[in-house]
C-alpha positions in Angstrom: 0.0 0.0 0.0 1.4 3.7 -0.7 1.7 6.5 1.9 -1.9 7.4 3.0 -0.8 10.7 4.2 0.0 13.3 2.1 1.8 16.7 3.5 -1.7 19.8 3.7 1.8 21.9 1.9 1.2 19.4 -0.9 -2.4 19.2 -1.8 -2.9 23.4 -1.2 0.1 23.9 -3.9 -1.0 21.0 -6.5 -4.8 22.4 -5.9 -3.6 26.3 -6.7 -1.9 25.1 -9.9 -4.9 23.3 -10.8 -7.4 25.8 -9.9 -5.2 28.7 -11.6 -4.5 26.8 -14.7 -8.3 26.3 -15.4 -9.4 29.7 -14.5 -6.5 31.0 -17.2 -7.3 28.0 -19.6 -11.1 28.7 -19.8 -11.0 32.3 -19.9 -8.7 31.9 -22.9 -11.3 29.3 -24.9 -14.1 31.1 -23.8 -12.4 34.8 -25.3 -12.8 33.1 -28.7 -13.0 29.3 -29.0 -12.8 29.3 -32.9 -9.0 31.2 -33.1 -6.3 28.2 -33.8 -3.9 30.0 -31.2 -6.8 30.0 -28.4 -7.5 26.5 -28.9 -3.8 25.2 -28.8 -3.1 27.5 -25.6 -6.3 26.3 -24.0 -4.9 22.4 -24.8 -1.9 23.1 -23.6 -2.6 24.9 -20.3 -5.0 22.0 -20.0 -2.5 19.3 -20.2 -0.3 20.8 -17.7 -3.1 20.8 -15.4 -4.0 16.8 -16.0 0.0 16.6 -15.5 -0.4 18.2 -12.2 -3.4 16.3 -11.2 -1.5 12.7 -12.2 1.3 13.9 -10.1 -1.0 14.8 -7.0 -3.3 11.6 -7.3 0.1 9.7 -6.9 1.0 11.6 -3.7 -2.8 10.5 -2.5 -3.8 7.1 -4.1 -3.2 4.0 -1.5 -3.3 1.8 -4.5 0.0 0.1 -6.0 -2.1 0.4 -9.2 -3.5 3.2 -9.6 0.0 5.1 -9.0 1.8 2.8 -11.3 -1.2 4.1 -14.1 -0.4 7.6 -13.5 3.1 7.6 -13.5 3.2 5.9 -17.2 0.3 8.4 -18.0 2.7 11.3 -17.0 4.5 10.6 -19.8 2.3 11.9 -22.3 2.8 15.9 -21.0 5.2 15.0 -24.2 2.2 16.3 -26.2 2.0 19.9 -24.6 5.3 21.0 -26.3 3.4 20.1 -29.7 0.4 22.0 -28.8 3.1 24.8 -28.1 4.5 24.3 -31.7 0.9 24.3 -32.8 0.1 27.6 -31.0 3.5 29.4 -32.1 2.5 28.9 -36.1 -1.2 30.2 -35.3 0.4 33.1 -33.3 2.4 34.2 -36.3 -0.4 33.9 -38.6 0.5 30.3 -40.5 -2.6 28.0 -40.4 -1.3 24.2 -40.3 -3.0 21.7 -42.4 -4.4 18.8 -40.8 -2.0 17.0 -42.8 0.8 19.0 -41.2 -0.4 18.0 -38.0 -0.3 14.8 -37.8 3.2 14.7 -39.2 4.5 17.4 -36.4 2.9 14.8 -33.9 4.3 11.1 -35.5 7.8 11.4 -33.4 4.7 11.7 -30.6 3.8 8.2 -31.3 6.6 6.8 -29.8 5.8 8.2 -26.4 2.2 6.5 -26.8 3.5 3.5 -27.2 5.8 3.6 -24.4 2.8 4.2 -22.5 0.5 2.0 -23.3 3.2 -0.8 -24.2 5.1 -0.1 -21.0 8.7 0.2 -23.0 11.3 2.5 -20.9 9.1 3.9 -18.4 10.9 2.1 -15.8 10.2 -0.5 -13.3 7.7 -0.1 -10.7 8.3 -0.8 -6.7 5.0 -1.7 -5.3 6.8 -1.8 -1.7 7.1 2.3 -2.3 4.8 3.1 -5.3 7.5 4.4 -7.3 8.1 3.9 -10.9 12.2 4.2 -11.3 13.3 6.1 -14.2 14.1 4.3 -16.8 15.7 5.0 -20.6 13.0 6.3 -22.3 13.0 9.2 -20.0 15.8 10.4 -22.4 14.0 10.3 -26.3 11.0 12.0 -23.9 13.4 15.0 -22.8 15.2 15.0 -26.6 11.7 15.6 -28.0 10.4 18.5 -25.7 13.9 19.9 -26.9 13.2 19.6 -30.5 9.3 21.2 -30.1 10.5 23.6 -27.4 13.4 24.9 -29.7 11.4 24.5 -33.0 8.2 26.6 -31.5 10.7 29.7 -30.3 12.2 29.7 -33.6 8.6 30.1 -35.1 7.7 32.8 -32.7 11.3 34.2 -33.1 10.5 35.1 -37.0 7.7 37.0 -36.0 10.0 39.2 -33.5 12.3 40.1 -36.8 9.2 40.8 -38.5 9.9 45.0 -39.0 6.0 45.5 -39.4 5.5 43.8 -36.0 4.5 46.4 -33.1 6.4 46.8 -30.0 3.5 45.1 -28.0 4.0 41.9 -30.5 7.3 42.0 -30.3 6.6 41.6 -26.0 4.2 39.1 -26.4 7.0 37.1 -28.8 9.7 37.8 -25.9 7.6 36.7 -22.8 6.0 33.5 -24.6 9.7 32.2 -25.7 10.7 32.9 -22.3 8.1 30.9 -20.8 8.8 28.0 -23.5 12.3 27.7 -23.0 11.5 28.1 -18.7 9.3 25.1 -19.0 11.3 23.0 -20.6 14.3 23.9 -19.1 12.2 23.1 -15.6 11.5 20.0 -16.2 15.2 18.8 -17.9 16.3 19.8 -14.3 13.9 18.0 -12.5 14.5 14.9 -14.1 17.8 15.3 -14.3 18.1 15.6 -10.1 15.9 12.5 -10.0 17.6 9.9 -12.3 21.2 11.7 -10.8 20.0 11.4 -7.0 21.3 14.6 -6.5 19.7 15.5 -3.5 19.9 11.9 -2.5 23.0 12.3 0.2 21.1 15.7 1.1 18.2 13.7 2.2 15.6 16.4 0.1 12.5 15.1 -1.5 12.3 17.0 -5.1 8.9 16.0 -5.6 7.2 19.0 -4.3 9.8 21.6 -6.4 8.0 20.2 -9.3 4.8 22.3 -9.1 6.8 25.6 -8.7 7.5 25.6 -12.0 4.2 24.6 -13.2 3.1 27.1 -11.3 5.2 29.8 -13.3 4.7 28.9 -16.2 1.0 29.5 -15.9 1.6 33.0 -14.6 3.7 33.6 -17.3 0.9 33.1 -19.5 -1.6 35.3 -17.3 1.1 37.8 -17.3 1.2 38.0 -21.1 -2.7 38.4 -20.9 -2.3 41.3 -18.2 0.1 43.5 -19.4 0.5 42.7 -23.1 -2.8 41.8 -23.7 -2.0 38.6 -25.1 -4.9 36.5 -26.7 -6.8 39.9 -27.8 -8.4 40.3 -24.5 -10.6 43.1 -24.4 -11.0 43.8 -20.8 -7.6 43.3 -19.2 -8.0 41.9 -15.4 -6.6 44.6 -12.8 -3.4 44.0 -12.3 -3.4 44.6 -8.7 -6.2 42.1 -8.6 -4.4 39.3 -10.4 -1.3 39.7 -8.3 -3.0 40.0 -5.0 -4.1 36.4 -6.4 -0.9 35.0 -6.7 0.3 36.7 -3.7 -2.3 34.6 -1.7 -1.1 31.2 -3.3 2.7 32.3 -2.9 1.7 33.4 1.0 -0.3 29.6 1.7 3.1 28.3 0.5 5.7 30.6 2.2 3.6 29.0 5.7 3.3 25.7 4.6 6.6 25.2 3.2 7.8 21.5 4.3 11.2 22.8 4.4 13.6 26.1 4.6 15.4 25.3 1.1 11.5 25.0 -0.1 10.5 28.1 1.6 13.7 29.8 0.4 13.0 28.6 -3.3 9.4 29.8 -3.3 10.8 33.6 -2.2 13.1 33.3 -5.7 10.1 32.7 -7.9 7.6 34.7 -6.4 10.9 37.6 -6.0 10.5 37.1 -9.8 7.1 37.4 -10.1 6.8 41.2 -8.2 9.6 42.3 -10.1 7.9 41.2 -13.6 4.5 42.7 -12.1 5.9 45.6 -11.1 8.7 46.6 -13.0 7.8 49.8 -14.4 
C-alpha cells in the first residue's frame, strides 16, 4: 500500500496550480473558442493541469495500481510541447493543415507506445509506489527539446518581423521565455531525479516540481495582463491578479515542508513582483 498521508503543503500547492490553470485556460477558450492560437493554448494549459493532477493523485492514491497508471500516463505531457508548436504557427499567422499535423505529432507516437506498451518507463516498486526512471525518459526529454526549440524559432521570425508592433514584439519575448522556462524546468527535474542529486542531502524533489508549473501558468496570465496577449478586451486589474498569486505564494511561504523550499518559493515569487511591477 502507498503512503496514505500526504503533507496539507502538498495538496494546497498541487490544488492552486490546478485551480489557476483552469481559471487562465477557460477564460482563454471562452475569449474566442474558434481562433487556432486559443485553442492550442487552452490544450496546452490543460495538459499541464491533467499533469499536475497525475502527479498529486500519486501523492494520494493507497493503491499500488492506480499510482503505477499515472506515473506511465505522465508521460504523455510529451504532447503539450506540440500544442506549443501548434500555438507558435497560429500566433504568427501560419494555419497548419491537418495533414501537417499529424506529421508534427508522428515522433509523438513513440511516447504513446511507451505508454501504453510499457517500454522504458521504468520498473515499478509496489513496496514504495514508485516507478524508477528508466531510458526512455531520455528520447522524452530529446523531443520537448526539438518542439521547445522549434516553437521559439517560429515565434522568433515574427519578432524580426519589421511590421511587428512593440507590444508583439513583448508578447514574442515573454512566450519564448516561458517556452524555454518550461522546458528547461522539467530537464532539471528529471535530471536531479535519475542523478540522485539531492539523494545524500536527504531532500525530497517531488514538491519543487509544481513551482514551475506554477510559473509557467503565470507567465501566460502575465502576457494576458500586461500585453494583452490572446486579444483580451478587458484586461484583469493587475493589482487584482497579483494579490491572487500573492495569496497562493503566501499559503506556500507558511506551509513550506522545508527552509530550502521556503527559500525557493521567495526566488520565484521575487521574480514574479519584479515582472509585475517593473515599471
Amino acid at each position: 500500500m502507498c503512503q496514505s498521508e500526504t503533507p496539507l503543503f502538498i495538496v494546497y500547492s498541487y490544488a492552486s496550480v490546478i485551480i489557476l490553470g483552469l481559471i487562465v485556460a477557460f477564460s482563454i477558450i471562452f475569449k474566442n473558442h474558434r481562433h487556432p492560437v486559443n485553442r492550442n493554448a487552452f490544450y496546452f494549459i490543460v495538459l499541464i493541469v491533467l499533469w499536475t493532477i497525475g502527479d498529486l493523485i500519486q501523492w494520494e492514491t493507497t493503491s499500488p495500481l492506480v499510482s503505477y497508471i499515472f506515473s506511465r500516463l505522465s508521460y504523455l505531457a510529451d504532447f503539450i510541447f506540440l500544442f506549443i508548436l501548434y500555438f507558435a504557427y497560429g500566433f504568427v499567422g501560419e494555419k497548419l493543415t491537418g495533414e501537417r499535423k499529424i506529421i508534427f505529432a508522428l515522433p509523438l507516437s513513440l511516447t504513446i507506445l511507451a505508454v501504453v506498451g510499457g517500454f522504458g518507463v521504468g520498473a515499478y516498486d509496489e513496496s514504495t509506489c514508485l516507478t524508477n526512471v528508466s531510458w526512455y525518459i531520455y528520447p522524452s526529454l530529446s523531443l520537448g527539446l526539438v518542439y521547445s526549440i522549434w516553437a521559439s524559432t517560429v515565434l522568433f521570425r515574427k519578432y524580426n518581423d519589421s511590421w511587428a508592433y512593440y507590444n508583439t514584439k513583448s508578447q514574442v519575448r515573454l512566450l519564448i521565455f516561458a517556452i524555454m522556462f518550461s522546458f528547461l524546468w522539467s530537464v532539471a527535474y528529471e535530471v536531479v531525479d535519475i542523478f540522485n542529486a539531492t539523494k545524500n542531502l536527504e531532500i525530497e524533489i517531488s514538491p519543487y516540481f509544481i513551482l514551475g508549473n506554477l510559473f509557467f501558468i503565470v507567465l501566460i496570465a502575465f502576457g494576458i495582463i500586461e500585453y494583452n496577449l490572446f486579444d483580451f478586451g478587458v484586461i484583469p486589474k493587475k493589482w487584482f491578479s497579483f494579490a491572487i498569486i500573492s495569496v497562493i505564494f503566501g499559503g506556500m511561504f507558511l506551509l513550506s515542508l522545508t527552509p530550502t523550499f521556503y527559500f525557493i518559493s521567495l526566488i520565484f515569487y521575487a521574480g514574479i513582483v519584479w515582472m509585475f511591477w517593473k515599471r
